[in-house]
Phi, psi and omega in degrees: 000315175308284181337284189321294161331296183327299195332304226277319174298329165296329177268325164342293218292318182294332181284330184285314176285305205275331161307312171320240187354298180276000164269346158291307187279335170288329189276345155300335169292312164313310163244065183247331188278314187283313171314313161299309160306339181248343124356292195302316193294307182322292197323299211283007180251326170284313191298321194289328177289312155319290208297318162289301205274343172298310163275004225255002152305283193299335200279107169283182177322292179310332176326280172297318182291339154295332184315279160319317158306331172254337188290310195301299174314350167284316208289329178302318190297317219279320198300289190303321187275335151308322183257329153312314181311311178294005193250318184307295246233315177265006143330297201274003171273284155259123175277320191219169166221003179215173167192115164262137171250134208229141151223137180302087169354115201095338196223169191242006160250136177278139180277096163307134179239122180259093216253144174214168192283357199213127185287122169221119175254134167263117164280318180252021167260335189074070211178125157290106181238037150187155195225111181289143178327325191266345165344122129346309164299323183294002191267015153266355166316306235240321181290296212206156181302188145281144215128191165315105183216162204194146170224156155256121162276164160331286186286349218217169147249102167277128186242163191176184166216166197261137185267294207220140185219127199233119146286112177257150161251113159238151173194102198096025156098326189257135173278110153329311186169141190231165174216143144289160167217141157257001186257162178290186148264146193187205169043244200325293174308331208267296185300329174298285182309317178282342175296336193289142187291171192272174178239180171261029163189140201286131200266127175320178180202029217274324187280329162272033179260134191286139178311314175283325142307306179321320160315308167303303142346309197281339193275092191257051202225334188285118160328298176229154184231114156245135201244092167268107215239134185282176190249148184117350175293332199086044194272338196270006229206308164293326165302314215274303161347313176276342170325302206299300234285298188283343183296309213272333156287305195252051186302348193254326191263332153209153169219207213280349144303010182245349187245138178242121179245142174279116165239126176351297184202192201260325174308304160323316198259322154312310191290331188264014187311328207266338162333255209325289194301315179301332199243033162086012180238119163338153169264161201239197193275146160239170173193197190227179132295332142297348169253346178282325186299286162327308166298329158320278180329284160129024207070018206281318192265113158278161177181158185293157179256188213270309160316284200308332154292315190291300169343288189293352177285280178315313203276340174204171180240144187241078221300322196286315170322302208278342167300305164330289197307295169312312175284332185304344183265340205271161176306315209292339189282317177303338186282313170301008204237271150026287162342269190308335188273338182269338162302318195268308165314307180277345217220327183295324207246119208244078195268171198228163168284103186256167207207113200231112167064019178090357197246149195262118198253122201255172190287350199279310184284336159321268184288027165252000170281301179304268187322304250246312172256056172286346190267025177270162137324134206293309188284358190245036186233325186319316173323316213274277193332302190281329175285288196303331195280313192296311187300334170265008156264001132307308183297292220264014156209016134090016164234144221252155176267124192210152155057213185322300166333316186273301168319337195274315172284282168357286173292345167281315190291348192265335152341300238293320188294166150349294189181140183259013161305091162347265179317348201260311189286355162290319191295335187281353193282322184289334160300337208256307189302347209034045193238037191306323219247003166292338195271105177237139183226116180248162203335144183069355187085033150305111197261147167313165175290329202279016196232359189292313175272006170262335195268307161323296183277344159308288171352272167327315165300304209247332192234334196084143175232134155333104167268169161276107172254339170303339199248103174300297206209130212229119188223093201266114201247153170067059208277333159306349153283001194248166161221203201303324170254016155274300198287013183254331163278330225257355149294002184234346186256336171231108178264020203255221172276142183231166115256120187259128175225173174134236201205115159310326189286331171296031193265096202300321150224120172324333197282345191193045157266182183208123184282176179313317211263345166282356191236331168335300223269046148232346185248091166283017199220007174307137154242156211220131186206139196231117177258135188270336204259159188230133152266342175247053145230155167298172187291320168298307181289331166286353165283324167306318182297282183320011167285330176301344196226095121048135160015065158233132221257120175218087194275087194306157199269163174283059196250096178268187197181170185289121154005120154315131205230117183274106175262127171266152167205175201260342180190174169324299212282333164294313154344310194277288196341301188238040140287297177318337158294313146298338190286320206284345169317284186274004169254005161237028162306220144230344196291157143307279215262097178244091188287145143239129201251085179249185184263017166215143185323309187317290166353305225256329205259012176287296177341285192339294195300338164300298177288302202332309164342290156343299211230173155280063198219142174259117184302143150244127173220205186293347171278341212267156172249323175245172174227141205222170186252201194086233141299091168242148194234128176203154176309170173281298181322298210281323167273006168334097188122315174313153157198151201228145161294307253210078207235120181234096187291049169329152147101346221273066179240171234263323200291340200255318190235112184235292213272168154346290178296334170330292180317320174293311165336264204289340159301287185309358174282285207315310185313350198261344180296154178238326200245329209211148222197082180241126177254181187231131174189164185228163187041215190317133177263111204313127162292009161282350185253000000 
């Protein structure tokens, strides 16, 4: 019976290298082909240029412009067999990682499937001989065992059962290892793969997506999706992944200039750059809330950032911040401002009975101009006012309002309001609120962060804000940093499709987070979903992390690894001592990737200043743009997204991590380890520990 088993996985393994081998040469011909074809194109842009600048005397108008008109189309062909090639090239690296044999209900030969991150057609066999991951037949791969299986096409439900579900690791062209499975994926491949050390950039994940991402990925019909995924899930990898999914269904309706992603910082949006291009899609534009905000703004408004807040939090507690900070997040504010505007609307525009050329404009007529352009913004209605007031002293007294006169009616109707000043009716609100001391405006006319999206939605309110209609799908990461009154603008400034994604338990300030169901009630048409299981720690270190964190429901994956290891030391400096043992550890490791995780910029650039001699290590601060692998030493805030083989947590004494926000701090360090966990502390040991 062994033998027999042996025998039949041995002609398996000889039938698998001859696919292999012969799906390499066709796609080495295909780009053998292209190479020719951009060769031929390439020629043909030179002669048609040569050919212009040699005739363009003889040549009429209609000439050159056919002329040109041809040239730009060669060079667009040229484009397109550029970026085939590039598909192409990671074909013959990796070409497939899965394969199903599916038969179709009704019918009795079974259809070999071949899933791959790229779609490869044989023209001359006329045969598909790999299927991109996002086909609709491949999502049975990714669904269901062998047995009674379905895929949906646009029109139809193909019902069949799956024979065989075969796993490859290829990588150069080489196979690694192939497996059968009756199970989804997980275990054997899954376990391969989480094993594997980290990069300085976050890795497709196409050959290991789990049934319950895939649900997520696939889901193209919820209008906005939001996903609270514990950490270590791939909730940021499954968005850019479901990015691919829709690029790639709705290739006539969007591509990837149509998409925006919101991030956290600049380090972040480096480490995921690479997603979309490994998985054959441009990469698309990013920003911040700080920088849409700046842009609002027009550049007018200075105001504290986000980092500089969180900063100021962890560095001391501040009862009166944090009150600011809490109403300023909240729903209860937007109704006040809401309030405030219908106040400035019945009560605020106060006209007078004025006098144009001896003839009489009376205030009754005034404010019935002001009510008349109600469906305006309040301050973008004065224009409207002064225009019906010159035309009706025209009809009804045949005189035109001209030059100074007319600047002149302008400034009196602009009287009549408070004030047209942004900053000056905001600062009236808290007056109006009898809440003066809500208002802290610091040094240069700087505003707090907490004042930037309340400012905004004034704004919006009194003047109108610009929407982005250019941007289809809006894809918002770490959404729990965000709060109630950010998502009340960024639903009236993006009016498209979202994805919201993040970790309630990750909130960098407790004080203006925002949970699943608090973000519902601004997307009310939301559908909402959730992951529990973490892949990227061993079993041990997320059973550790969750002591940190209160009723937080976390299904650790079964990958184990050695215990997290808690060092007392007698002092600082001992402490600092046998971080250098650790570090020194892990350069002589297999690992990549080594964090230090501490909780304040000072702390981590005190660390730095220490090692840097010592070591090879890269700082991250508020400033940094990229993210590189080796030795990195950073806040918990900055390393938020990140993952390290390797997390070495200083510091970690009672005196350092005490209040709330600590706590999230040091839950978000630990989270970030994937393989290996060292905490640090020196006196008192953090009572969270």
């Amino acid at each position: 019976m062994t033998n027999t088993i042996e025998k039949q996985k041995q002609l398996d393994l000889t039938y698998e290298k001859k696919y292999l081998k012969h799906l390499l040469f066709q796609v080495e011909k295909a780009i053998n082909g292209i190479n020719d074809r951009i060769q031929t194109q390439s020629d043909e842009i030179r002669y048609l240029n040569t050919h212009l600048q040699e005739y363009k005397t003889d040549m009429d108008h209609l000439e050159k412009n056919a002329m040109r008109e041809a040239i730009t189309n060669t060079a667009v062909m040229g484009d397109h067999s550029v970026d085939k090639k590039r598909r192409l090239i990671r074909l013959r690296d990796v070409p497939y990682f899965g394969r199903i044999d599916f038969v179709e209900k009704g019918k009795e030969k079974s259809q070999e499937i071949y899933v791959g991150v790229h779609n490869f057609h044989d023209d001359s066999a006329n045969k598909n001989l790999v299927y991109d991951w996002r086909a609709p037949i491949s999502s049975m791969f990714y669904d269901f065992e062998t047995g009674a299986a379905f895929y949906e096409t646009t029109n139809s439900k193909i019902e069949g059962s799956v024979e065989l579900k075969r796993q490859f690791r290829i990588r150069k062209g080489e196979m690694e290892y192939m497996f059968d499975s009756e199970l989804t994926i997980q275990d054997d491949v899954l376990q391969k793969e989480l094993n594997q050390a980290s990069s300085s950039k976050m890795k497709n994940i196409v050959a290991t997506i789990q049934r319950e991402q895939n649900a997520i990925i696939r889901n193209d019909e919820a209008r906005h999706l939001i996903i609270q995924g514990v950490a270590g899930s791939g909730k940021t990898s499954i968005a850019l992944h479901r990015i691919a999914f829709l690029l790639y269904k709705f290739k006539e309706n969007i591509s990837s200039d149509d998409i925006l992603i919101i991030s956290p910082n600049k380090v972040f949006a480096s480490y995921i750059s690479n997603v979309l291009p490994e998985l054959g899609e441009e990469t698309v534009a990013e920003t911040s809330m700080e920088e849409i905000a700046s842009e609002l703004f027009e550049h007018q408004i200075k105001f504290q950032s986000f980092f500089d807040q969180v900063a100021e939090l962890l560095a001391k507690t501040d009862e009166n911040l944090i009150e600011r900070i809490r109403f300023k997040s909240s729903p209860e504010l937007l109704k006040k401002i809401d309030e405030y505007i219908l106040y400035l609307e019945n009560d605020g525009f106060k006209p007078v009975d004025l006098m144009i050329n001896r003839k009489p404009v009376p205030a009754w007529f005034i404010k019935e101009l002001f009510v008349k352009h109600n469906r305006r913004p309040i301050l973008n209605r004065f224009n409207e006012v002064v225009r019906d007031i010159v035309n009706n002293m025209f009809i009804h007294y045949r005189y035109e309002v001209m030059g100074k006169e007319r600047t002149t009616l302008h400034t009196t109707i602009r009287k009549m309001f408070p004030s047209t000043n942004l900053r000056m009716l905001y600062k009236e609100f808290y007056n109006w609120l009898e809440r003066p001391d809500l208002l802290k405006v610091r040094k240069g006319a700087t505003f707090e962060y907490s004042d930037v999206y309340p400012l905004l939605y004034l704004k919006m309110k009194l003047e109108g804000l610009k929407t982005y209609s250019d941007v289809k799908h809006l894809v918002v990461d770490e959404m729990q940093d965000y709060s109630a009154v950010q998502y009340k603008v960024l639903s009236r400034l993006f009016p498209c499709k979202k994805t919201v994604l993040g970790d309630i338990n990750q909130s960098v300030n407790p004080f203006s987070a925002s949970a699943m169901d608090t973000i519902q009630t601004i997307f009310t048409d939301a559908t909402c979903m959730t992951m529990q299981k973490s892949y990227r720690s061993t079993y041990e270190i997320t059973q550790f992390s969750k002591k940190l964190r209160e009723n937080i429901e976390i299904e650790a994956i079964e990958r184990h690894g050695e215990e997290p290891k808690i060092h007392s030391f007698k002092s600082e400096t001992e402490e600092i001592g046998h971080v250098n043992v650790l570090i020194k550890k892990f350069l002589n490791s297999d690992f990549n990737s080594l964090g230090i995780v501490c909780k304040t910029q000072p702390q981590a650039n005190k660390l730095f200043n220490e090692l840097k001699n010592e070591f090879d290590i890269n700082l991250l601060n508020a400033t940094s743009v990229v993210f590189g692998s080796g030795i990195v030493i950073a806040t918990a805030h900055l390393a938020k997204g990140l993952e390290f083989d390797s997390v070495i947590v200083p510091f970690v004494n009672q005196k350092n991590y005490s209040s709330e926000p600590d706590r999230q701090m040091l839950y978000v360090a630990c989270t970030r380890a994937m393989h290996s966990l060292n905490i640090t502390y020196s006196g008192k040991i953090s009572e969270f520990l």
